[in-house]
N, C-alpha and C positions, 0 to 999 in steps of 0.2 A: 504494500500500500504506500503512494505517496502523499507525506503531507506536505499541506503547499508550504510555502517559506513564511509566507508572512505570519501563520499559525507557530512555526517555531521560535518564530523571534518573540510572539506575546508570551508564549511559554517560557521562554528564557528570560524575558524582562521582568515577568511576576516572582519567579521560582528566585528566594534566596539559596543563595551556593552553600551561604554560610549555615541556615537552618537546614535545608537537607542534608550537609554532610554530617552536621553536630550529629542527627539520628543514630549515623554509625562512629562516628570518630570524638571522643573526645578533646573538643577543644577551648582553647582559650588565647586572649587577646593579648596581641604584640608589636604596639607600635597600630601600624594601620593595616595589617596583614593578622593571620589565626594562626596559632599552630597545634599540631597536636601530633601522636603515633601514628604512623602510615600502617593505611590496614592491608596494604600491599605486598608489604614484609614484614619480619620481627624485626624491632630497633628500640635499644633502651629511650636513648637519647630523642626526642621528636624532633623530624626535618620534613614533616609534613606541611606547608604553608598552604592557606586559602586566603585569595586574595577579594573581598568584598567588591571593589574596585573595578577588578578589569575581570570577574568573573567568572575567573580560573583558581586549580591549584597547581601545586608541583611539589613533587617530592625530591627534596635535594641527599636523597638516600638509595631508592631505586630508581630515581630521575622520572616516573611516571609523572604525567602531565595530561590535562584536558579541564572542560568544563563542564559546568551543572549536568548535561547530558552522559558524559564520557564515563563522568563518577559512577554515574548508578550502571552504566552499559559493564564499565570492568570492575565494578564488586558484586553485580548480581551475575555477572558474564551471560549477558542478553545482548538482541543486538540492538544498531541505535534507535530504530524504530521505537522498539520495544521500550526505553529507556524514555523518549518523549509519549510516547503512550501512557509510560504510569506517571510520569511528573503532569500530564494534562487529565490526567483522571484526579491526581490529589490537587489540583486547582481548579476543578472544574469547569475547564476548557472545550469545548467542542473540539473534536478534531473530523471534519468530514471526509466521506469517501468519494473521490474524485470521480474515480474511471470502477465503470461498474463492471467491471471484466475482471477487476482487483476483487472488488465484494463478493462477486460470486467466489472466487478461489479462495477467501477469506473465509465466506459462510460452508464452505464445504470442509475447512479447515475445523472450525470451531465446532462443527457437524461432529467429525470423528472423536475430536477431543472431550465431549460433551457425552459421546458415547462410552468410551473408554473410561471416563470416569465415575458413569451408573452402573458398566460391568466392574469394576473395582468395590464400589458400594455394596454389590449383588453376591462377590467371591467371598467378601469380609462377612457379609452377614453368613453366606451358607457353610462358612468356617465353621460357624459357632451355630449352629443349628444342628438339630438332631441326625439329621443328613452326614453332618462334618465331620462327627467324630471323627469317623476312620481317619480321617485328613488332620484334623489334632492331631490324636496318639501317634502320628508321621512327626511331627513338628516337635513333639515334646521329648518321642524318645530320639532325635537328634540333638533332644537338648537345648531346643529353642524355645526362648520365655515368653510369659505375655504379652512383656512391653516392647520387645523386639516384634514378637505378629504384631502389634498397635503401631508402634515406629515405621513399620516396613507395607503395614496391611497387606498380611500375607493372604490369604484366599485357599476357597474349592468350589470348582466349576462341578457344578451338578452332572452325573453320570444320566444325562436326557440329549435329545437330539434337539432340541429346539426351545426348552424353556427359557435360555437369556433370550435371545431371539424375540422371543413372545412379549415379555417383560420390557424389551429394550423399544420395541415395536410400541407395544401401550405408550411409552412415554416420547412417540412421536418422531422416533429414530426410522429413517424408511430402510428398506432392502440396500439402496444403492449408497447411504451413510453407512451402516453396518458390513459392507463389502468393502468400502473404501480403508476404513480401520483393520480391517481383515477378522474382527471376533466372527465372521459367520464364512460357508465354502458355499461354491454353486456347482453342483457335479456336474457330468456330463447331458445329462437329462433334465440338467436347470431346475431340479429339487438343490432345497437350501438348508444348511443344518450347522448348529453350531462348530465353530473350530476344536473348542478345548471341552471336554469332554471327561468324569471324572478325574478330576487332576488337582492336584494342589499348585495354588497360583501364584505368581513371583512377578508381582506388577513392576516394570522396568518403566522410570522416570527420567524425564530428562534435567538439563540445570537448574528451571525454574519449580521442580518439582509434580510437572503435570505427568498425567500416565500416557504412555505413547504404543505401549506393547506388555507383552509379559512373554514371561516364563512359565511352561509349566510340566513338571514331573508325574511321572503315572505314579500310580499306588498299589495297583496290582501288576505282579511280575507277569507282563505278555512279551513276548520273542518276537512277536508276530509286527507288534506296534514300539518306535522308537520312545526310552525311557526320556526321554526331554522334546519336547518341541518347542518352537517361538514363532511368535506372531511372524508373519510375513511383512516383505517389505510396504511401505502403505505411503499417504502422502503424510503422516508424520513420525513413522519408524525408518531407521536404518541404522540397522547392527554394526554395520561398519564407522556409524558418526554416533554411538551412544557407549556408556561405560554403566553397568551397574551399578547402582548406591551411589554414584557419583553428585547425587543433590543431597546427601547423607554427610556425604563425608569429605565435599571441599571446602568449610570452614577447618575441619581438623589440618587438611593437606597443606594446604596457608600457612597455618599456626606452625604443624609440626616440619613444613619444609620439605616433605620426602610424602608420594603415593604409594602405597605398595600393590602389587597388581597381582592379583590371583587367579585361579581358574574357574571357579563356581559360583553360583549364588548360594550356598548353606556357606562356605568359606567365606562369603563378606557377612553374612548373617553373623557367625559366630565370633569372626575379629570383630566389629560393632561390641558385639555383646559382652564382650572380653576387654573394651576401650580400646582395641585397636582401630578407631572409627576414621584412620586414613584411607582405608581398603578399599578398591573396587575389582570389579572383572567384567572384561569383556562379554558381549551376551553370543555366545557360539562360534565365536570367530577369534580370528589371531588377532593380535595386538595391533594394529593399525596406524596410520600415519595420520590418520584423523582422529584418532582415538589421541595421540600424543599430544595435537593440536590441543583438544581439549584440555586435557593436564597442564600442557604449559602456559594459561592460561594460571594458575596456581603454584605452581611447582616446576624444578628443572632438574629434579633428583626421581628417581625412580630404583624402586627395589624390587625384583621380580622375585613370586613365591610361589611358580607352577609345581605341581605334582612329580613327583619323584618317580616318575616313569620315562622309557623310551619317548614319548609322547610329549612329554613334561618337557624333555632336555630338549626336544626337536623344536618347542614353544618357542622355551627360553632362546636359544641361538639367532631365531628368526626375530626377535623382540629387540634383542641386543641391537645388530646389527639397524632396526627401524629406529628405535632411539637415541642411536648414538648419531643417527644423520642429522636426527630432530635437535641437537646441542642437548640432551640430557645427560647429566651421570648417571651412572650405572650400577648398580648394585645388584649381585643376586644371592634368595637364599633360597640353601638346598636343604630340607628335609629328609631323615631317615628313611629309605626303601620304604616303599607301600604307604606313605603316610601322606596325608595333605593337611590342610590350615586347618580345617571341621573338626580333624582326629585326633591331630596332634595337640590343638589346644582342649581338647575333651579328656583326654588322655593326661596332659602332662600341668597343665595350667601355663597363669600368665607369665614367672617368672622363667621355666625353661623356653618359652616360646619368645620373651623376650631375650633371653640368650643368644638362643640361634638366630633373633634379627641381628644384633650385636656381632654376631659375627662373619657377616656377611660379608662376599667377597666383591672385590671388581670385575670388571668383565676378565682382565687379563688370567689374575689369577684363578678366575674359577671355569673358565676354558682350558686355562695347561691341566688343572685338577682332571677335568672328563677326558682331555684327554689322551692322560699317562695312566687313568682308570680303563680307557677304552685300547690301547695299549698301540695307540699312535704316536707313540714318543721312542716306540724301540730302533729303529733304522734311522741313518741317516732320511734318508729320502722320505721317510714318515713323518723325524722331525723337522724339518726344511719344512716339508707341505702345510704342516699344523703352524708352523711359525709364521709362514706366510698368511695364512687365513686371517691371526690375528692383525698381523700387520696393517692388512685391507681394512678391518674395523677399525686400525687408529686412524688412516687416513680420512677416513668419510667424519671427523668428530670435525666440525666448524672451527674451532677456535685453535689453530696450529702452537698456539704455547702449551696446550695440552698435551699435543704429540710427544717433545719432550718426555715429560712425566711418565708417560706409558709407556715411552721404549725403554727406560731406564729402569723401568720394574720388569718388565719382559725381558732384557739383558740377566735381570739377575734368577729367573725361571726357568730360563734356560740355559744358564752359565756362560754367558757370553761375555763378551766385552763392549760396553755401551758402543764407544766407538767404532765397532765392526757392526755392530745392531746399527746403528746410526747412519751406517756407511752402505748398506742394505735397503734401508727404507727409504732411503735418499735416491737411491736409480732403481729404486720401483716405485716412484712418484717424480721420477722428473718428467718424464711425458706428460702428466698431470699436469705440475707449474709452468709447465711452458705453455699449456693452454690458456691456463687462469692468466699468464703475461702479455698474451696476444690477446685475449681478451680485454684487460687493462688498457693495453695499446688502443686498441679501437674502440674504448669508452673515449681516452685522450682524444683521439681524433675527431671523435664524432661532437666532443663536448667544445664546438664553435656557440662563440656570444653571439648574440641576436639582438637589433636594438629593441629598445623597450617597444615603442611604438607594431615589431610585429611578434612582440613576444605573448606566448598562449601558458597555459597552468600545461597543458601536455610539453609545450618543450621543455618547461623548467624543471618539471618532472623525470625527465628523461635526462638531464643534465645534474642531479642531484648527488653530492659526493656519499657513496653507500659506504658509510660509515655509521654502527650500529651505537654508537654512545656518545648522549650529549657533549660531554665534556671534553671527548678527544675531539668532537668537530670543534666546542667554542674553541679550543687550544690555537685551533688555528685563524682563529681572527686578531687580529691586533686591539688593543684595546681603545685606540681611537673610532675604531669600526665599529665595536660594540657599543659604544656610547651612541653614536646614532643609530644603530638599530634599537637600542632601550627607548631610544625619546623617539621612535620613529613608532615603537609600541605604545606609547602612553596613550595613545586616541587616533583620530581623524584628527582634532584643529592642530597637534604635532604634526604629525605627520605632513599635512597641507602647507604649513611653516617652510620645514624641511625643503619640499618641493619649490615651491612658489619664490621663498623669499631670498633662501642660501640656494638655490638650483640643484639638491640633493639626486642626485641620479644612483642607478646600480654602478656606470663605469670609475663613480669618484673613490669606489672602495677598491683595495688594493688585493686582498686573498679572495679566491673562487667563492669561497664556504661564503663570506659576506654578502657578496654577490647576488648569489642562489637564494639567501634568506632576504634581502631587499626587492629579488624579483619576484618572490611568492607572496611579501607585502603588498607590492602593486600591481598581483593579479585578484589580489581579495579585496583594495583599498575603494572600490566603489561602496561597501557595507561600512555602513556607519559604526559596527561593532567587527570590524574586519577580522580582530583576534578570535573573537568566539568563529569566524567563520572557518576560520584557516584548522582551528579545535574540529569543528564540524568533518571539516574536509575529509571524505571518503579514499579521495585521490591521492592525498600525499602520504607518506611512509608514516608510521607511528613513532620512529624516533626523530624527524623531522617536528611533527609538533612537541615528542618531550624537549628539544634547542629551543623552540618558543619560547614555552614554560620556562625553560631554564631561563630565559632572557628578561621575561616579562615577571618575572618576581624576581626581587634582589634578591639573592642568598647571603646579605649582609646582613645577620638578624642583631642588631642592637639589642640591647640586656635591656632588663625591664629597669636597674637601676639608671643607665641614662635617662628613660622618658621620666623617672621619678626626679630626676633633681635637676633636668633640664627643661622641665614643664613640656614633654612632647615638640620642644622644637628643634631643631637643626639649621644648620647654620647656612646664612643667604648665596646662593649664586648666581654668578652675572651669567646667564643664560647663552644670551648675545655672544660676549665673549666669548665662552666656553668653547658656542660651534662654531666662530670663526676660525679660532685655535686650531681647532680638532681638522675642520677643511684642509685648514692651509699643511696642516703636520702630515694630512696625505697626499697634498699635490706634491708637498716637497718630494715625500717618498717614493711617490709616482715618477717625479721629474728628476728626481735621484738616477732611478733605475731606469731611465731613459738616456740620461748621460751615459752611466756606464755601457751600454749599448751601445750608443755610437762611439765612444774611446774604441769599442773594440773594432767595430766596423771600420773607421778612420783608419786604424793599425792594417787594414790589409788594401786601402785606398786613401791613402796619405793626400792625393791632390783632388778628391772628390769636394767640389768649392760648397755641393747643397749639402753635404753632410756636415761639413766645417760651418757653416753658417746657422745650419737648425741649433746644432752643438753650441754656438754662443749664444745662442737667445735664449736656449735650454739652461745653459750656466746663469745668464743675467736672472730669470726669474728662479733659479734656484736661490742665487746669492740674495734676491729680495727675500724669499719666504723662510731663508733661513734667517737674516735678521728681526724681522718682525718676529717669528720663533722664540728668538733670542731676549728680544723687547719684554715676552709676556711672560 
């Protein structure tokens, strides 16, 4: 659905940053900025800031950045839609449906989810009904509690061909809503009967908590019918983009820093039950690359706790390897033969189960583990093979200082010498880096300035230094630059200043990074709140706007004892002056590095009279801007 613009803007002009956030974050006043603990990571210290002002915040700790919208999109991890939907439901905003081709796909949506969660209603009740028992004593003698069926509403799908059906039907659900969710099948013959069928039921949620599908387990042992099924894929399942318990257990994942990923739904049942409420598993499927997306969304650690079978290890290896592309660390733990999370913590309780988390391995080490167990370590040419597979996994890990690290412990797993290890993984990845270099080369090339006048948000977009952290991009601005992009963020009437009255252009800044952040100002600066737009922006990179952020809130946080004995004030600046300064300190350096230019040019055309000539006129106004320089 889109909402039109001028609806987001009344939303965002009503909607306090500062009261919304206070909901979830504890804060309090500092100076003319908030601060409080970022609930984005653990941090004793608060480097959370919310800025009343300009309508953002930023965290000068995990550098997260956006506004009123972006807050509730990345702590409820919805999308933005979704995030100006619930800020205009708590203001009581209309938001209308524009294009009715949207509504219909909307009301077909809210059809199945409407359905989905009267069958949830229907499995809880028939749990607990004389029908259910059987399906109890399943749940109890697993060892699962009350408040766990209440937490999870666990369910039993009546052993009938069509009573949800019926029931679901009563309450105005048609054939083709009940098809679309997949709780009902159409055979061959276009007779229609319910899907799940004496079973006990494992409602599978998504982030926001709504039911999209289930799980569900037979009770009576048939050969004939598979012991698990799951919903089919629909217009609001897919196994491949959902994680069980994951609307359970990602406040703990946050808090505690690390997911553990397991193979069942009684396994997340009973880590829950246990406080291990990090836990989730995938629903019938291998661990995914969307499935990671998810997580990392919360977490960038992952501990894998599959089943101790052929099965289990063939998981784990494929997980590793999808993880470690996703920039996640890696953890895995192996459990005793025969045992998984259900038995072992039934079995053994919390304090051995937390042991064996405890002692969980890296990827490297618990790959030579399987396999000097599986007895691929005894030949040369055995170990070569194995050494290499790992090798391939440290390659694909994103952050190359990492690399390092893992060969130097693989060096010592397989008795090497770091430097032959080192010397190894080096020309079996230099075909690699010479890609990634010519790739680099032709970003350079391609990345030609444009003047303003036919510059678009897709060039500047495509010109954008892919650097993933604020702080190494601001590194690279000079601090004269930074100053006018701050006052170039205070508003529109700055920014109009800038332009209008000093002739502020992109070309007066001297580093690219400046540049690119001045051009993405004057592709947004028609909106009178251009910063929240540039927040908004779907188009630009998400560590692009946390550079914003970083820019647009000082990270100079003044103590609270200055504003007590200075009465909140700070000391006057001549404005005027400042950006004359600031101008002239970049032409110089501009006109600097033009000089040396032609010195060097001259050097190999000594009698060239237009080079000798540019060259002195290039010197005179240097020597002006350096005195006045000098002057101030």
């Amino acid at each position: 659905m889109r909402i039109p613009k001028e609806i987001i803007e009344k939303i965002r002009l009503e909607a306090d940053i500062v009261e919304v956030v206070s909901e979830y974050v504890n804060l309090r006043k500092r100076g003319t900025n908030f601060l409080g603990l970022c609930p984005f990571h653990t941090e004793k210290t608060p480097s959370f800031t919310v800025s009343p002002d300009k309508g953002i915040y930023k965290c000068f700790g995990c550098q997260k950045s956006g506004n009123v919208f972006t807050f509730l999109q990345e702590y409820h991890s919805i999308t933005y839609v979704e995030s100006v939907e619930q800020l205009a439901h708590k203001l009581n905003i209309n938001i209308p449906k524009e294009h009715q081709q949207d509504f219909k796909e909307q009301s077909k949506t809210e059809i199945a989810l409407k359905a989905l969660k009267l069958s949830g209603d229907i499995y809880y009740k028939n749990l607990h009904s004389v029908e259910g028992k059987t399906a109890m004593r399943y749940f109890i003698g697993r060892g699962i509690k009350q408040e766990t069926i209440d937490k999870f509403t666990l369910g039993y799908s009546a052993d009938s061909w069509s009573d949800l059906m019926n029931v679901l039907q009563n309450e105005g659900i048609s054939e083709a809503g009940l098809l679309d969710c997949g709780l009902i099948i159409k055979n061959e013959s276009g007779r229609l009967y319910d899907r799940f069928r004496g079973r006990v039921m494992f409602p599978i949620r998504d982030f926001l908590g709504r039911i999209i599908g289930y799980g569900a387990r037979q009770l009576i042992d048939d050969k004939e019918q598979p012991k698990y099924i799951n919903s089919p894929q629909s217009l609001v399942y897919d196994k491949s983009k959902v994680l069980f318990g994951l609307f359970d257990a990602k406040n703990s994942i946050r808090a505690k820093g690390s997911a553990i990923v397991v193979e069942g739904y009684l396994d997340v049942l009973q880590m829950h039950q246990f406080g291990f409420d990090n836990a989730v598993a995938p629903c019938g499927t291998s661990l995914t690359a969307t499935h990671l997306d998810l997580l990392g969304r919360y977490t960038k650690k992952v501990i894998l706790l599959f089943d101790a079978d052929n099965a289990g290890r063939n998981a784990t290896e494929k997980s590793i390897e999808a993880a470690l592309y996703k920039g996640f660390e890696v953890n895995i733990c192996e459990l005793p033969q025969g045992e998984d999370p259900d038995s072992f913590l039934r079995d053994n309780g919390v304090s051995i189960f937390q042991e064996a988390l405890n002692n969980s391995l890296d990827f490297t080490e618990y790959l030579f583990r399987i396999y000097k167990e599986e007895g691929k370590l005894n030949s040369p040419a055995d170990k070569t093979y194995s050494l290499r597979k790992i090798l391939r996994l440290i390659s694909l890990i994103p952050d190359p200082l990492q690399h390092d690290f893992y060969i130097g412990n693989v060096a010592k797993l397989f008795e090497m010498s770091e430097y032959q290890l080192q010397k190894i993984y080096n020309e079996k990845t230099k075909i690699e880096i010479n890609v990634i270099k010519e790739k680099e080369r032709e970003f350079e090339y391609n990345n030609q300035r444009v003047t303003d006048s036919e510059l678009k948000l897709t060039d500047v977009i495509e010109q954008l230094n892919p650097i993933a952290k604020p702080k190494e991009f601001i590194s690279k601005i000079m601090p004269e630059e930074i100053y006018l992009l701050k006052l170039s963020l205070k508003g529109m009437d700055n920014l109009s200043t800038l332009i209008d009255k000093y002739e502020v252009s992109s070309e007066i800044f001297i580093s690219d990074e400046a540049k690119q952040l001045f051009d993405v100002i004057l592709n947004f600066c028609e909106s009178e709140d251009f910063l929240n737009e540039i927040m908004d922006s779907e188009e630009l990179p998400v560590y692009f706007k946390e550079v914003f952020g970083e820019l647009a809130i000082d990270d100079l946080k003044e103590s609270d004892v200055w504003y007590q004995r200075f009465d909140n004030t700070k000391p006057i600046v001549n404005e005027d002056k400042m950006i004359n300064e600031v101008i002239n300190r970049l032409n110089y350096i501009s006109i600097n590095k033009k000089v040396d230019e032609l010195r060097t040019l001259i050097g190999y055309e000594p009698t060239n009279m237009n080079l000798l000539i540019e060259l002195n006129e290039l010197t005179k106004e240097k020597n002006r801007l350096s005195k006045f320089i000098s002057a101030n």
